[in-house]
N, C-alpha and C positions, 0 to 999 in steps of 0.2 A: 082726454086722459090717455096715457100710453098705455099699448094693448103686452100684458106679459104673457110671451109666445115662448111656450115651455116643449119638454121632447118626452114619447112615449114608444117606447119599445115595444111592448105588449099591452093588455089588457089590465094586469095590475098596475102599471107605470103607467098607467092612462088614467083610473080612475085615482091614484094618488095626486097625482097633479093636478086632477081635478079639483077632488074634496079640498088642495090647499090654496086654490086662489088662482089658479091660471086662465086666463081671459082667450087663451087659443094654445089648440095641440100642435106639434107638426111629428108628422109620422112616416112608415116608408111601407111599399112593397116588396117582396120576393124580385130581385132583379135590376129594381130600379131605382135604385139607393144608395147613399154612401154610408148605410152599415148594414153591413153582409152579416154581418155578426152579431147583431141584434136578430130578436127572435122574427119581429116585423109582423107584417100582416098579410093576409090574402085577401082578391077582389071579392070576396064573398064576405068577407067580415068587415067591410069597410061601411055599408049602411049599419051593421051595430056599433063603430068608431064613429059617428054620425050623428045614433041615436041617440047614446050617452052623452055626448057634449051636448046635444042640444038639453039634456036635461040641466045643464048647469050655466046655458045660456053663453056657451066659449064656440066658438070655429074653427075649425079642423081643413088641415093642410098639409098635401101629402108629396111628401118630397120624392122628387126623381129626378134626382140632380146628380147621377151619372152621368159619365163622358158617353153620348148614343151611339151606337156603330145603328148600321142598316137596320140591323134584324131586330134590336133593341128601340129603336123607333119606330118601324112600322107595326109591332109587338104594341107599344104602347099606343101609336094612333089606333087601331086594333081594338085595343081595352078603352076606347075614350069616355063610350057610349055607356059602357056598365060602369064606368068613375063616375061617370057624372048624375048618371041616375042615381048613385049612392046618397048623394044629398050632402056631400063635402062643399064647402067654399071655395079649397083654389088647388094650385100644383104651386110646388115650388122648382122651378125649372134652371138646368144649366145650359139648357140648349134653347139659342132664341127661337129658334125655327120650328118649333113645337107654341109658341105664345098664341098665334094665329088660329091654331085646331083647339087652344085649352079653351081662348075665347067664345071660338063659334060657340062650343058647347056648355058655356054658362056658366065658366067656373073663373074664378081671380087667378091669371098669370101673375106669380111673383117669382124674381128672377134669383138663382143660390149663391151665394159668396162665389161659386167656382166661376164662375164670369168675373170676376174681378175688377167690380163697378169703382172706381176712383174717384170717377169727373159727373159733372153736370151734365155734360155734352154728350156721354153715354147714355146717362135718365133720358133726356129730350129726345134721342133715336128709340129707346125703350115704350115711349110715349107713345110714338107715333105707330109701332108694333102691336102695341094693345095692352103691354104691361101696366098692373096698375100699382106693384111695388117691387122694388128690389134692394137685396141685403148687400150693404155695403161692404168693402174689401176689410179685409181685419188690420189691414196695415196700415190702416188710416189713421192721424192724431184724430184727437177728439176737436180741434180749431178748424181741420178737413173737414172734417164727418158736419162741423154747424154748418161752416160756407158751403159746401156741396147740396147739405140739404134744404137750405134756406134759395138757393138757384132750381131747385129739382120741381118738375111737376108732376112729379109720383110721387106716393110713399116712402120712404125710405125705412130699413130697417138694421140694427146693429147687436153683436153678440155683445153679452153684458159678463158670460161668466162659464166656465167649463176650458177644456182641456183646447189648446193649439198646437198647429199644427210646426214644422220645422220648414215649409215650403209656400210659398205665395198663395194664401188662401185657399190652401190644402193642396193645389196642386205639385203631387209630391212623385218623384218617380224610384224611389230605393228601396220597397217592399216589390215593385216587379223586376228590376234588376237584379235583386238579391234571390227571391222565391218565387218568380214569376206570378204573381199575386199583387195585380194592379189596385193600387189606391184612390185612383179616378175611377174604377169601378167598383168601389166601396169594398174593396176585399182587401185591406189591409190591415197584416202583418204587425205591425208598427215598429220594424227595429230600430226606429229612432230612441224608443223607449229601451232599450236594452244598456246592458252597461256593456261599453267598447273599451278594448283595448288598443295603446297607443304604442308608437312604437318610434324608434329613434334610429337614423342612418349616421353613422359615422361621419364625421368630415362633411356635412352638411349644415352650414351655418349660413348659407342667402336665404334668410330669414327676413324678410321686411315690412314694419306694421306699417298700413295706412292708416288704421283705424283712429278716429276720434277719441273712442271709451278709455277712459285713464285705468277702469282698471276691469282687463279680461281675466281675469283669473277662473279658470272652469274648478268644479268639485273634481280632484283628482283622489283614488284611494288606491293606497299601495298593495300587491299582492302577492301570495307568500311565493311564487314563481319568481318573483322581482319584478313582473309588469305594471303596470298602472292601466286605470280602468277610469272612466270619466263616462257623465252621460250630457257630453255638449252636443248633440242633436238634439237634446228636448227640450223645448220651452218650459217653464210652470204654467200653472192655469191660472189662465183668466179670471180677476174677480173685483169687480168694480162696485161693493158692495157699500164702499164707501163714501161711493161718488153719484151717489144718486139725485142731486140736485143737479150738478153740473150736463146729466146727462138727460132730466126731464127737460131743463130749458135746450137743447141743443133743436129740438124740434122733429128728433124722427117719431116715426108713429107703432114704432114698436121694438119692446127687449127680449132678444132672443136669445135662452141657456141652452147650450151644449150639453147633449149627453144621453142623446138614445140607447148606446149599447151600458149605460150605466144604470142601478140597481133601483128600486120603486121607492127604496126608502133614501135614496140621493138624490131621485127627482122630488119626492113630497118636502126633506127639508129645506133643499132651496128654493123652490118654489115657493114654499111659506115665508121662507125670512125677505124674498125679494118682494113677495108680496105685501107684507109687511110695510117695508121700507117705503116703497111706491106709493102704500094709501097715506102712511104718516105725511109724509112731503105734501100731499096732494092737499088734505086737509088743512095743513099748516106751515107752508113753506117757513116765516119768520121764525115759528118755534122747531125747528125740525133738528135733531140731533140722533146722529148714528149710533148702535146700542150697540155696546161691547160685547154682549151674547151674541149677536150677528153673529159677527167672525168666530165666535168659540165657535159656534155650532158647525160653522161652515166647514172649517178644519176638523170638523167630528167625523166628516164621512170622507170618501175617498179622496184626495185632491195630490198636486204635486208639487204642492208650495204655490202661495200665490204670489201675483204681481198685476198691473193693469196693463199690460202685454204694450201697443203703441200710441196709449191714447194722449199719454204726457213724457213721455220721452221712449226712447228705443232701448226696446227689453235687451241684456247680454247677461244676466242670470240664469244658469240653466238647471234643471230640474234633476230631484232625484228619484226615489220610488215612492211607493203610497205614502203620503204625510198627514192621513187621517188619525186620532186619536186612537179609534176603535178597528177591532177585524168582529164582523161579524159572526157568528158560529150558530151552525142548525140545530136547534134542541127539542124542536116538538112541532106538534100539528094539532087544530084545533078539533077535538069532539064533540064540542056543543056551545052554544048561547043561550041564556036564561034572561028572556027579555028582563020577565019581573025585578030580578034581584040583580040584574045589568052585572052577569059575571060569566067569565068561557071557563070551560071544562078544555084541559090539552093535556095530551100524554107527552112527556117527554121523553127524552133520551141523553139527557146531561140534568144535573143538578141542577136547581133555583133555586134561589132564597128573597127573601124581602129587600127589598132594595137592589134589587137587580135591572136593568134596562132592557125590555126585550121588543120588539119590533112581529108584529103581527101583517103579513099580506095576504089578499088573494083575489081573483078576478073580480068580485063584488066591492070586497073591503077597500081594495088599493092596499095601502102601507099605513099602519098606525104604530106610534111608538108611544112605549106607555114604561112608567116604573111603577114592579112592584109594589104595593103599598098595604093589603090584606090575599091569604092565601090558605087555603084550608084543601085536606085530605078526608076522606069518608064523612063530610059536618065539621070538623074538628081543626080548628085555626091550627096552624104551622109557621113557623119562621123558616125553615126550610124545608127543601121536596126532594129527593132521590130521585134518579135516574130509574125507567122503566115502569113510574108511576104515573094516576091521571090525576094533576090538581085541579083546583078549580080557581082559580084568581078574579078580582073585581076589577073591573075595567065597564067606564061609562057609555062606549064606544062600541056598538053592534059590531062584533066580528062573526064570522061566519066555518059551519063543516068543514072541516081539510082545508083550513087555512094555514098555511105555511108560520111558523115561528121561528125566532132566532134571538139571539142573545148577546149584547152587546158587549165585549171583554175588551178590557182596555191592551191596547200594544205595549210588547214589550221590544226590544234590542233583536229577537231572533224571528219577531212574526212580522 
């Protein structure tokens, strides 16, 4: 069975993807990661990132797939001794020269997209290093990614879904040109995402396509200056949610979603629906058909339009801003759980009413999303709740003290 190797930010986006089906975490340190921007973790909390997967029976991999200077590798050879006592199963590595010390000390060398594994002939030297998997390049067809892995005598492992990048499996260099804010050292910026202005020289028309694509047409939108503004540096995001047959038979031994610095209830819904997908196949390949809810849901939380990026032809689609259904908005915190009558007491601070969709996290719970359905004030059922009071709503799902709430409002034109 393919292992689904999902991503954890923090503590609630760890146990979210947990509760929905994730068979392995991967996670990062302060320093050693390519997201700076994620909350991350520290060497001390990494036997409790440990302990809790092991309650759910998943393996936990901690990425330090930064580009290393000196001081950031002997820093890590340094810390080897307290990783590995942590009771973690691997590193995920972009530097091969660290495989040799992950091994000594007990843990699975797996090698990060930013090596840029392509070929066979790479895996066979990886072999011999002591690697026992590495993530293949994202610019690989999916007819690459069989023949490569069906030569390979490692693991192989492939992104299935989340955000790409605009540079050869990430390595990108226009966040430290621009702001000196290197995205090989996980501290990127992302002006790729930004909306660019374009601009036109007179009397310049050596203009000459090479290109194949019959049709480049970028999002251009006009603006009241008279410029245009395009955002053809961004790709859309990956989402192969489709294509889940095609990708169990390919033979890697693991699907890996992008998206640590993203939201605990973005990792629990894809996690669930790929999880989903994965067992239906598994169980029943001949019967197996993709469910249109998939994709609803998938475009419910943040994305920027999808596409299956290299796997069956070459992406030149380019992406706009968030294409999620919903923005989510803060409205309360949890004051209590009543096992018995399985219902949270929260105060809010915006309105509810019945039929509302609101999203419940917090370092225990992870992220539950639940609607409305019964909801009472002092005993006394309500269809709706004012701001600045405490309801009590029924939800079958232990939530927990000072749990964070929020409330899902559909997008308009200005959000």
């Amino acid at each position: 069975m393919v292992e689904l190797l999902t991503p954890a930010g923090n503590f609630i986006s760890l146990r979210a993807v947990l509760e929905n089906g994730a068979d392995a975490v991967y996670f990062g340190l302060e320093d050693y990661n390519m997201r700076a921007n994620a909350k991350n973790f520290s060497l001390d909390e990494l036997s409790e990132v440990a302990s809790i997967a092991k309650e759910y029976g998943a393996k936990t991999y901690l990425g330090t797939n930064v580009i290393l200077n000196e001081k950031l590798a002997c820093e890590l050879e340094a810390n080897m001794e307290t990783i590995s006592s942590s009771e973690i199963d691997g590193l995920i590595l972009s530097d091969i020269g660290m495989i040799e010390n992950t091994v000594s000390h007990g843990l699975e060398a797996h090698i990060s997209v930013q090596e840029n594994v392509t070929n066979s002939y790479t895996l066979k030297t990886l072999k011999k290093l002591g690697a026992k998997r590495a993530i293949l390049s994202r610019e690989l067809s999916l007819a690459e990614v069989i023949d490569i892995t069906r030569k390979s005598p490692i693991e192989t492992e492939i992104f299935v879904h989340g955000a790409i990048c605009m540079a050869i499996s990430g390595r990108c260099f226009l966040s430290y040109g621009l702001y000196g804010r290197s995205a090989n050292c996980g501290d990127c910026l992302q002006p790729c995402r930004k909306n660019w202005t374009l601009t036109y020289e007179e009397g310049d028309d050596n203009v000459i396509n090479f290109s194949d694509v019959e049709d480049e047409r970028f999002i251009i939108t006009g603006s009241d200056d008279g410029s245009y503004r395009t955002n053809f540096f961004s790709p859309k995001d990956m989402c192969m949610i489709e294509h889940i047959p095609e990708l169990m038979e390919s033979g890697v031994a693991s699907f890996k979603i992008e998206g640590r610095a993203r939201s605990a209830d973005y990792g629990a819904m894809v996690t669930g629906i790929y999880r989903e997908a994965i067992d239906s196949y598994a169980e029943n390949p001949d019967g197996y058909e993709v469910k249109p809810q998939w994709m609803d849901e998938l475009t419910s939380v943040f994305n920027r339009g999808f596409d299956t990026n290299f796997y069956f032809n070459t992406p030149f689609e380019k992406s706009e801003d968030n294409q999620s259904k919903y923005i989510k908005r803060d409205i309360g915190q949890v004051v209590n759980y009543y096992n018995k009558v399985q219902a949270a007491e929260i105060r809010i601070w915006d309105d509810l009413k019945i039929g509302d969709k609101i999203i419940i996290q917090g370092k225990t719970t992870g992220s539950v999303t639940h609607t409305i359905e019964s909801m009472q004030i002092e005993g006394q059922s309500v269809d709706e709740a004012e701001k600045g009071l405490n309801v009590a709503i029924a939800i079958p799902i232990k939530v927990r003290e000072n749990d964070f709430v929020y409330k899902l409002v559909e997008r308009n034109d200005n959000d």
